[in-house]
C-alpha positions in Angstrom: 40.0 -21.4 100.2 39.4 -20.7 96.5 42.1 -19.1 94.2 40.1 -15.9 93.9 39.2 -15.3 97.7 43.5 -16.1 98.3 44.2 -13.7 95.6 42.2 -11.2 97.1 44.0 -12.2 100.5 47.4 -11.6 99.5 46.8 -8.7 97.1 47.0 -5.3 97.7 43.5 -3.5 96.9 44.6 -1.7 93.7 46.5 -4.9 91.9 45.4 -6.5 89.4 45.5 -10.1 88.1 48.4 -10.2 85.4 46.5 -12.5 83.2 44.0 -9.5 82.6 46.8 -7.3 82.1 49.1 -9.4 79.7 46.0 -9.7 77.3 46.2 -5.6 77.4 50.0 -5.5 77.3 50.2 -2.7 79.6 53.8 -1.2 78.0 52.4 -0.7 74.8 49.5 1.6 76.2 49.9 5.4 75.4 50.3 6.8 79.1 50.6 4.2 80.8 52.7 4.7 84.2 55.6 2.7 84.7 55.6 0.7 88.5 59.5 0.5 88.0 61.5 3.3 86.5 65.5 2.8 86.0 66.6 6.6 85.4 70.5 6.7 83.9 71.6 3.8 86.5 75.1 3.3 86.4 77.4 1.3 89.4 80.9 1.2 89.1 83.2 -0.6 91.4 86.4 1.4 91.1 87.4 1.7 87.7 85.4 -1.0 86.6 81.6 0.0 85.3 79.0 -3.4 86.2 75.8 -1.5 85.1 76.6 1.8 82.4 74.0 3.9 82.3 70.6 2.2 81.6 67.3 3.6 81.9 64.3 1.2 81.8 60.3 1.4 82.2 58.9 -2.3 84.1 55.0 -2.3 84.1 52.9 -3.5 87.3 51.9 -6.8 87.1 54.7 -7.9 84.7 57.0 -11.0 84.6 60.3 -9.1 83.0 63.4 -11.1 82.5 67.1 -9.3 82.4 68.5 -11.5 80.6 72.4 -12.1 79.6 75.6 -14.0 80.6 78.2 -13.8 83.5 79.6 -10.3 84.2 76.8 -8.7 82.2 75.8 -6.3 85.1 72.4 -7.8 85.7 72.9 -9.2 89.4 74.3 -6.1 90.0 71.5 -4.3 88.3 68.9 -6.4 90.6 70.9 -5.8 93.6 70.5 -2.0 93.2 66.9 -2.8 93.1 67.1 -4.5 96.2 69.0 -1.9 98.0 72.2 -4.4 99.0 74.1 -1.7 96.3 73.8 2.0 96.0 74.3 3.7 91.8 77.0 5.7 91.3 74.9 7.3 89.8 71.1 7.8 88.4 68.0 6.8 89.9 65.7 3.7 91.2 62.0 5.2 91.6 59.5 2.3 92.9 55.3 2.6 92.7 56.4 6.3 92.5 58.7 7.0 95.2 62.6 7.2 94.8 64.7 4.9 96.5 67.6 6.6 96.9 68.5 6.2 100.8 66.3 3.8 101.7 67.2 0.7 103.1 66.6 -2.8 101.5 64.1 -3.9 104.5 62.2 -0.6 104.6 61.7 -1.0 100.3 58.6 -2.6 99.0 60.5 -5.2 97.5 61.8 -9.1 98.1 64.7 -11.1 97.1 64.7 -14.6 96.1 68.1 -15.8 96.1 70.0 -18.4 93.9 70.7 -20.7 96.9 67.3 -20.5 98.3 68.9 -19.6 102.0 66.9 -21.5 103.6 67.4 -22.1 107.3 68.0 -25.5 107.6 67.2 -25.6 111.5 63.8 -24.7 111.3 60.5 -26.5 109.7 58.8 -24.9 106.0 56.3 -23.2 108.1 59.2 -21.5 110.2 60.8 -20.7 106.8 57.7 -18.9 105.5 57.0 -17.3 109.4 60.3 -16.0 109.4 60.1 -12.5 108.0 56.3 -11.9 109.4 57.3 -12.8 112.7 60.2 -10.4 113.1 57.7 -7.4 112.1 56.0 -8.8 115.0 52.6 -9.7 113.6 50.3 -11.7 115.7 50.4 -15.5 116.0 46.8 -15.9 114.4 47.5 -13.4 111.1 51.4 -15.0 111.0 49.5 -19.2 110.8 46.8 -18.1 108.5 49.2 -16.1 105.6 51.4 -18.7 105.9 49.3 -21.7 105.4 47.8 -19.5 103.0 50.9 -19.2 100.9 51.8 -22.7 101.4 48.8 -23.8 100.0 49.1 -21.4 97.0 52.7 -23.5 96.1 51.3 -27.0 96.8 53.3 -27.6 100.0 50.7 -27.0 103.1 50.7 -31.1 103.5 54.7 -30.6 103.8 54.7 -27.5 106.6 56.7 -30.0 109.7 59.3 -30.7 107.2 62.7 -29.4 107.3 64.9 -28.4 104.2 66.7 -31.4 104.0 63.7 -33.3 103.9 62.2 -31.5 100.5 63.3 -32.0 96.7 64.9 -29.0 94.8 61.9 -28.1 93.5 59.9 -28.3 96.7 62.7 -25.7 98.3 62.5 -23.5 95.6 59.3 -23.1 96.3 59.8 -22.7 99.6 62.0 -20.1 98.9 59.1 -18.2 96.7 56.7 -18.7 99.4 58.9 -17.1 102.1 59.3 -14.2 99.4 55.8 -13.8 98.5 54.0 -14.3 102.1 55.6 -10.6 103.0 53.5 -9.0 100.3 56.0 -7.1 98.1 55.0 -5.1 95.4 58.0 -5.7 93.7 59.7 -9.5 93.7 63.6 -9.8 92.4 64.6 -13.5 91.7 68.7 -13.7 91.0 68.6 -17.5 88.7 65.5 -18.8 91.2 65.4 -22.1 89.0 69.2 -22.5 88.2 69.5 -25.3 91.0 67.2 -27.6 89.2 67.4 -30.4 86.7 66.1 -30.1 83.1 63.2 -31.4 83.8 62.1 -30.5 86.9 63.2 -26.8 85.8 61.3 -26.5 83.1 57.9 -28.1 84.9 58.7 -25.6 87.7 59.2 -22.5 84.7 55.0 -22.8 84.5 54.3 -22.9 88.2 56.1 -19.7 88.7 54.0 -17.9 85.7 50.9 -19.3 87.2 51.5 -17.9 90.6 52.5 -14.6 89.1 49.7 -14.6 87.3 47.5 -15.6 90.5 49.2 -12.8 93.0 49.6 -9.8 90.2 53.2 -9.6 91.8 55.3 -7.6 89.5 58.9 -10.0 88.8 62.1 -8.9 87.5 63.9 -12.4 87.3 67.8 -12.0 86.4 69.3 -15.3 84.1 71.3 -16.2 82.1 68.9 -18.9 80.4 67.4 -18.4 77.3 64.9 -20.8 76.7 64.4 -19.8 80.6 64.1 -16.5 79.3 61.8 -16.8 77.0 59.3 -19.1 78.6 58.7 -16.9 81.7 58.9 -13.0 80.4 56.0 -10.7 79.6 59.5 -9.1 78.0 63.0 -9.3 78.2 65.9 -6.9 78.5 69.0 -8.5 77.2 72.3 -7.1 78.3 75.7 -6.8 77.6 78.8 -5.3 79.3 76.3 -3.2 81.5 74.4 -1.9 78.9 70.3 -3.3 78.3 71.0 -4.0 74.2 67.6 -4.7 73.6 64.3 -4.6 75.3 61.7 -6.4 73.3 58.8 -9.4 74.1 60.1 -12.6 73.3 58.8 -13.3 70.0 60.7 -10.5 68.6 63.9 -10.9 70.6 63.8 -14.2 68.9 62.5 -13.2 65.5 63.7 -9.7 65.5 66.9 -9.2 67.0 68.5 -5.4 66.5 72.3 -6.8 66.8 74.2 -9.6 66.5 75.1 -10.2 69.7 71.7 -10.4 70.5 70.8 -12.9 67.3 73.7 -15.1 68.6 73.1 -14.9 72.2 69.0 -15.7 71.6 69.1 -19.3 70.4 71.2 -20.8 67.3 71.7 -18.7 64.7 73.2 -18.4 61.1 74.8 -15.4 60.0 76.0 -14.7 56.3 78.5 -11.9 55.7 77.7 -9.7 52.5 77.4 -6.4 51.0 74.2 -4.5 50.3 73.6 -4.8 45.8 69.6 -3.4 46.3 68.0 -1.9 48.4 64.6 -0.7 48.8 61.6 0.2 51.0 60.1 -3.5 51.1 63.3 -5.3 49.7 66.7 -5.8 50.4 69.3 -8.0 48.5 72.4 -8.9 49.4 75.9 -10.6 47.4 77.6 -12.7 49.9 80.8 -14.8 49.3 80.4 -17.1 52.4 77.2 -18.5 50.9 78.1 -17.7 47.2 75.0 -16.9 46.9 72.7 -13.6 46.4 70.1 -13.0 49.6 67.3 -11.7 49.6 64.7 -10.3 52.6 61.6 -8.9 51.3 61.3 -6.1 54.2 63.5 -3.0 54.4 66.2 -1.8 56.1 68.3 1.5 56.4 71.4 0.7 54.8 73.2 2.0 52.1 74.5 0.2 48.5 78.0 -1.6 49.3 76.9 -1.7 52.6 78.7 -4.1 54.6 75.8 -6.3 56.4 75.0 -9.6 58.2 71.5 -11.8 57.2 70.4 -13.8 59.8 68.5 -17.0 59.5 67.4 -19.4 62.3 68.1 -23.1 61.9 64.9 -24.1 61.8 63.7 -22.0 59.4 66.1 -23.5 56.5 64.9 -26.5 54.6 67.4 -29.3 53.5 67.2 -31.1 50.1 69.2 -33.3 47.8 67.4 -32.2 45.2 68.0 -28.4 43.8 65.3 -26.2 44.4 63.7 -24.3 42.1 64.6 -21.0 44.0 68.2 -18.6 43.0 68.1 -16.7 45.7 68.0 -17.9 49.4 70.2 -21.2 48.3 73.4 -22.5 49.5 74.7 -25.6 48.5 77.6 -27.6 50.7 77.9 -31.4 52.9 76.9 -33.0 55.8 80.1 -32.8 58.0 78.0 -33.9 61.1 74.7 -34.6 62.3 72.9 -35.5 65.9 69.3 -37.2 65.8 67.6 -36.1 69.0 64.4 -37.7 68.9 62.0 -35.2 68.1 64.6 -33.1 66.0 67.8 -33.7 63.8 70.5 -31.4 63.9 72.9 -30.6 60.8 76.2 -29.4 60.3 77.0 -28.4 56.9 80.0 -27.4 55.4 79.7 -24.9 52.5 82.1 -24.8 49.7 83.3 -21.5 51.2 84.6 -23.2 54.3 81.5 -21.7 56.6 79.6 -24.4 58.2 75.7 -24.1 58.8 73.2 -25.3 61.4 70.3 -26.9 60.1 67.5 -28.4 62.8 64.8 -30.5 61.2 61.7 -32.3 63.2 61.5 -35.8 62.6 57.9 -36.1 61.6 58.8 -39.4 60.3 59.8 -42.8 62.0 61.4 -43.5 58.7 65.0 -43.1 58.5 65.3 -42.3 54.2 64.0 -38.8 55.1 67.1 -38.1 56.9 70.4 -37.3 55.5 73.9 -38.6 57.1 78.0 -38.0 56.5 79.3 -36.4 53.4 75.9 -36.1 51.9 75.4 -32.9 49.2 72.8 -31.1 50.3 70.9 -27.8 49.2 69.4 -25.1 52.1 66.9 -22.6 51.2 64.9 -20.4 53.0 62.0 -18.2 52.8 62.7 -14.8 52.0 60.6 -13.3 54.9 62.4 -15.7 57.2 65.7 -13.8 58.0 66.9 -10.4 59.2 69.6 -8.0 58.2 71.6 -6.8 60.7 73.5 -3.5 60.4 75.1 -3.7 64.0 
């Protein structure tokens, strides 16, 4: 069967591909109706609050991470989704219809959990069969979605096997299968890839998007992963202490962070404590004392003179030198305390003469070792100046 006539298959009659979508971006489109709306959610469990009021708009046909460490509130969040937890208070409203009081096996949703929960008793094929045999579906319709869905994750030569029998990735996708073959509208995946090795996780990472892609499922996938992250979302919610702290795509979560909980949580990051000397519409500069140096970001900010601020610079945006550069502003001057070459990159600690140590990350675009620097080592850093942020919070 070809990839069009299985999409068509599995899909419901009004979904559409998320490939077409994503090239429209569906959330930035005046009007456009959210498939997922999270009105004033909050869950507490006594007098402890998991999830603290968040409201959030997910888009049909999107691949939206929640993204953010342990005790964050975002398995809890999914789980409300799911229906295995009720909100205290606010409300869950799916393809339209509010959730509130209905049970997780009458929602138009799956789960796909951490531990795959697979039963280990019975073959793949009884795996996927499970859920469409105990709505009672016929024998014929039950054989064909499965080997349908088996086919769509590469494992219809694998059906007769039993768990045990499979690789972690091979049971993962197992696992999606099982979730997908029911037809959700809505899929939840709680860390689906957390099991796996680097590797094999991050091979697995594109499979997932291509199937998305292929079914037009809408995903909200919890982790705490931020390379994870950022490879699979259409857009990511990062949260903190219950509360969503930023809702952005992934390039400007990265490039863009609104906090600095976010900046730090987000990848490696560089922050440089100062006050605010100038500022204007397209311009902000900045005195600080842990760089002894005078910063400078040539887009604006509201912020006020004296202004106690943070720039943020990514590691591999700075550029390392022995030599001085011709550039005031932007420059910080200090040692090599360490350094780890990691084959495609090198990675830099330096010590300024303030105490504060910087991360530097160069690629190694050279097998020559007198491009690279090593202990004790004085070395300049300097930076674009459209290449950091100020943070106010």
């Amino acid at each position: 069967m070809s990839a069009t006539s299985m999409i068509e298959t599995l899909s419901d009659s009004d979904t559409v591909p998320a490939a077409s979508l994503s090239e429209q971006s569906v959330w930035k489109q005046e009007g456009a109706t959210p498939f997922l709306r999270i009105e004033n959610v909050s869950k507490k469990f006594g007098e402890f609050t998991a999830v603290d009021n968040v409201s959030l708009n997910i888009y049909k046909n999107e691949l939206f991470c929640l993204l953010g460490g342990s005790g964050s509130g975002k398995s809890t969040l999914l789980r409300m989704l799911a229906g295995f937890e009720a909100p205290t208070s606010g409300r869950i409203i799916i393809d339209g219809v509010d959730m509130a009081g209905i049970q997780p096996w009458k929602r138009p949703v799956n789960m796909m959990f951490q531990s795959y929960a697979l039963f280990p008793h019975l073959s793949v094929e009884e795996n996927v069969a499970f859920g469409l045999k105990r709505e009672g579906l016929g024998r014929a319709e039950v054989k064909q979605r499965v080997n349908q869905m088996l086919d769509m994750v590469q494992l219809g030569h694998l059906g007769k096997r039993k768990p045990h029998q499979l690789s972690g990735g091979q049971r993962q996708r197992v696992a999606l299968a099982r979730s997908l073959v029911k037809r959700p509208k809505l899929l939840l995946l709680d860390e689906p890839l957390g099991a796996l090795d680097k590797k094999l996780r991050e091979e697995t990472q594109f499979e997932l998007i291509n199937i998305q892609e292929e079914l037009g499922v809408t995903f909200v996938v919890v982790t705490h992963d931020q390379e994870e992250a950022m490879t699979l979302a259409t857009r990511i919610g990062v949260m903190n202490h219950g509360v969503i702290v930023q809702t952005a795509e992934p390039h400007d979560v990265y490039e863009y962070p609104n906090s600095r909980f976010v900046a730090e949580f987000v990848g490696s990051v560089n922050l440089f404590e100062g006050r605010v000397i100038e500022e204007q519409s397209d311009f902000v500069r900045i005195r600080s004392a842990e760089a002894d140096a005078v910063l400078y970001v040539n887009h604006g900010i509201s912020c006020a003179p004296n202004q106690k601020v943070h720039m943020a610079v990514r590691p591999e945006k700075m550029r390392i030198s022995r030599e001085q550069p011709k550039q005031q502003e932007n420059c910080v001057c200090g040692v090599v305390e360490e350094y780890a070459y990691m084959g495609g990159l090198t990675v830099y600690r330096v010590r300024l003469a303030s105490g504060k140590e910087v991360r530097v990350t160069q690629p190694n675009m050279s097998r020559s070792s007198s491009e690279r620097f090593t202990w004790k080592d004085k070395v300049y850093l300097y930076w674009d100046f459209d290449s950091s942020v100020v943070l106010t919070a």
